[in-house]
N, C-alpha and C positions, 0 to 999 in steps of 0.2 A: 209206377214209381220210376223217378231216373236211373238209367243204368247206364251201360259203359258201351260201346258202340262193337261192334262183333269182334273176339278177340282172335290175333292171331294164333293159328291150330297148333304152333312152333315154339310160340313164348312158354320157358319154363312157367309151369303155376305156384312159383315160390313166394307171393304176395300170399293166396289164400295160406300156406302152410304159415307165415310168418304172423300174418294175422291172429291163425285161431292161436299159434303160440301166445303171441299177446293178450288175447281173449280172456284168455283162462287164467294168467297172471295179473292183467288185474284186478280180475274179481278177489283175489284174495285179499291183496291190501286193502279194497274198499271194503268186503265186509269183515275185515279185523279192527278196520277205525271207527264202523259202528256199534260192533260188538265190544270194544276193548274200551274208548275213550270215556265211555261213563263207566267202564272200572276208574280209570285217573280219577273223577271229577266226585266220586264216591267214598275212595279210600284217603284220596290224597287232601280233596277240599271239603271235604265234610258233608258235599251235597245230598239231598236227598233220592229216590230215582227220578223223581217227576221232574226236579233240579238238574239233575243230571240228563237226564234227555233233551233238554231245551240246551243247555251248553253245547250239545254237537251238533245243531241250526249250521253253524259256519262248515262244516260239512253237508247237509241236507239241503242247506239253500244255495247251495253254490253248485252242484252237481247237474241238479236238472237245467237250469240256466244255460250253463256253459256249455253242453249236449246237443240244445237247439242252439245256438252261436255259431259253436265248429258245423255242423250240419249243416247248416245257411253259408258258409266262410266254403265249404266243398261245392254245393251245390253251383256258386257263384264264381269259383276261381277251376272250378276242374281238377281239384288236387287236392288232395287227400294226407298227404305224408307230411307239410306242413305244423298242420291242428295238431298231428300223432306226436310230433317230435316235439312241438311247441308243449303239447299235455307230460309228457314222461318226463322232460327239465323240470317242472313246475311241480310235479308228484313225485321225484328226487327231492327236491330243495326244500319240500313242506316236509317230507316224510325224514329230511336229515335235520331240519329244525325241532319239531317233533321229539327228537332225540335227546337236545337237551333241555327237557321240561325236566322239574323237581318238585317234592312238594311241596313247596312253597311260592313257585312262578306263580305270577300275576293272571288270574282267567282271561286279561282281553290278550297276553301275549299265548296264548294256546290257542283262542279262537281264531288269533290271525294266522297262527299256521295252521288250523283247521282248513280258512278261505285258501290260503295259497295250494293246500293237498287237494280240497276238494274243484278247485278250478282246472286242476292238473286232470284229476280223475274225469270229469266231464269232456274236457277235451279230447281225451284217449276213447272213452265211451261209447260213444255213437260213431266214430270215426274207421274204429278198426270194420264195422259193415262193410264199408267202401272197398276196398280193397278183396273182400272175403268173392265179393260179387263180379269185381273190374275183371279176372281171366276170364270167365266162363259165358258162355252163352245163356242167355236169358231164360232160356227152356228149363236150366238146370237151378234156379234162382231158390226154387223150396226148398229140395236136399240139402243144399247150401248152408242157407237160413236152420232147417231146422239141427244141424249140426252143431252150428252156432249157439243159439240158443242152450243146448244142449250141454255146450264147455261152459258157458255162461255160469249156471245153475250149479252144475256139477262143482266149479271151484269156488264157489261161495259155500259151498261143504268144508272143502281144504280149507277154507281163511278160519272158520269157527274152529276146525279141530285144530290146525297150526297153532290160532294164538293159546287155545286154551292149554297146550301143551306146553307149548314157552311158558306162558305165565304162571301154570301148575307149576312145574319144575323149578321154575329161578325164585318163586315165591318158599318152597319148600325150604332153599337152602338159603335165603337171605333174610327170613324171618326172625325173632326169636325163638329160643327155643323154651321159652317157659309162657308165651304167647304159642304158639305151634301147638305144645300138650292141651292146650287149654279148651285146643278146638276140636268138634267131634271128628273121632277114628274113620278114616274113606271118604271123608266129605271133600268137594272140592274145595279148595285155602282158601281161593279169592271171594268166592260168592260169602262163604259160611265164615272168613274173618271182618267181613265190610259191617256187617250190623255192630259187629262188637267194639271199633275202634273208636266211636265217639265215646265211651265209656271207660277206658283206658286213659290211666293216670300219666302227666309229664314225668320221665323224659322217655314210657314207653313209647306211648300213644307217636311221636314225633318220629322214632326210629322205626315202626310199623308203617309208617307214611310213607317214609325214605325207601323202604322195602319195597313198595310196591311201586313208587317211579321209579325206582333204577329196574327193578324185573318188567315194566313196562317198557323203559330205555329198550331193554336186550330184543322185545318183541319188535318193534319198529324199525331198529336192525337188521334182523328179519325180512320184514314188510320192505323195507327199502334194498336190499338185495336182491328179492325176487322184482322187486322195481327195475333194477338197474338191466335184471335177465330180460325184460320185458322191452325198455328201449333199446338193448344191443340187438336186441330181433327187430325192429323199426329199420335200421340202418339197412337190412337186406331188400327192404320190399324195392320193388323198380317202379311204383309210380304209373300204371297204367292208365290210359285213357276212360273215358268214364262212357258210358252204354247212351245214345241215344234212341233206340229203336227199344219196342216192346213184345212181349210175347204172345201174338198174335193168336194162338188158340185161345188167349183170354179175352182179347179185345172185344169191344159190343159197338156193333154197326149202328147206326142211327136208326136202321130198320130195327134189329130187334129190341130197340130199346122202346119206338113204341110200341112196337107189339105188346112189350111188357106190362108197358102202362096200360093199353086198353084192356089187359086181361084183368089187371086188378082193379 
């Protein structure tokens, strides 16, 4: 793989710290918009799940896309902090659009700030890599990685428990409360009030819709704050040079590669 050419032994390593900061940030937003946005599309538009799943495509199909783009855009320009800073405005601006969805906004104006969030979130994606790798000596590339990985997974944890917690709480007190009674005792609100709202008579049904965008509103909120903690960490990295040399205990000579082949 390309890497970044031997770092100096003197440069602080405040990219990798600034990196995994970001790492871990925003995994949460991206899986609170997978996890949350067919709550919207469930409570608020009547969808069904399978309905509801296909409406967050303008997330799903913009993410991996955008990932190989910035990856291609470093590879070729040498620079990394670009893509990062380019992706965090982009995953700001969707995630503050986002904000003012209602239940009654139009699905192609929620899909299109799906595309703008999820173009954001691709660009950051694969990009914070670069930097995790640019101090270090090539030797040290899997502890690295596997650390990575590591915050990766771990704060796609925090995004489920975050949003469920926001939207448990702000749905509790912005409910009715003769809709509230109605629903079983310890169950969670969102999941256990969505089957029952297409059956709910005007002008409940309407104010239970309302309920659930504005306690969605408050989560994205949320999500777009630990956003903004994610790009102010951007601004620190320095931009290091990128590894052209590789890690030579791994390398395979031309010899042992036939060797390999005549043995099989």
């Amino acid at each position: 793989m390309g890497q970044l050419s031997h770092p100096n032994p003197h440069t602080p390593n405040t990219d990798i710290f600034f990196s995994f900061i970001q790492t871990g940030l925003l995994s949460i937003p991206l899986t609170g918009l997978m996890y949350y946005l067919p709550v919207y599309y469930q409570a608020c538009t009547l969808a069904s799940p399978i309905r509801a799943g296909t409406l967050v495509f303008g997330v799903a199909f913009t993410v991996a896309p955008t990932t190989i783009v910035a990856g291609a855009m470093i590879t070729a320009t040498k620079r990394y902090r670009p893509p990062i800073w380019f992706g965090w405005v982009l995953l700001l601006v969707g995630q503050g659009l986002l904000t003012t969805l209602t239940a009654t906004s139009p699905k192609a104006t929620s899909i299109g700030f799906q595309i703008l969030t999820g173009i954001g979130i691709g660009a950051v994606y694969s990009s914070t890599y670069f930097p995790v790798l640019a101090p270090l000596p090539v030797e040290q590339n899997a502890p690295a990685l596997a650390l990575y990985v590591f915050l990766r997974s771990f704060a796609q944890i925090w995004g489920v428990a975050i949003g469920a917690t926001v939207l448990q709480n702000q749905l509790s007190t912005r409910l009715p409360e003769a809709f509230l009674a109605a629903l079983p005792s310890g169950a969670n609100v969102a999941y256990s009030a969505i089957p029952a709202i297409p059956a709910l008579a005007s002008p409940l049904r309407e104010e239970v819709q309302a309920a659930f965008a504005s306690s969605l509103d408050v989560l994205w909120r949320v999500q777009c704050g630990l956003s903004a903690a994610g790009a102010l960490a951007s601004l620190f990295m320095k931009g290091l040079p990128l590894h052209t040399d590789t890690d030579k205990e791994w390398d395979v000579t031309a010899t042992e590669s036939e060797d390999a082949t005549n043995k099989y």
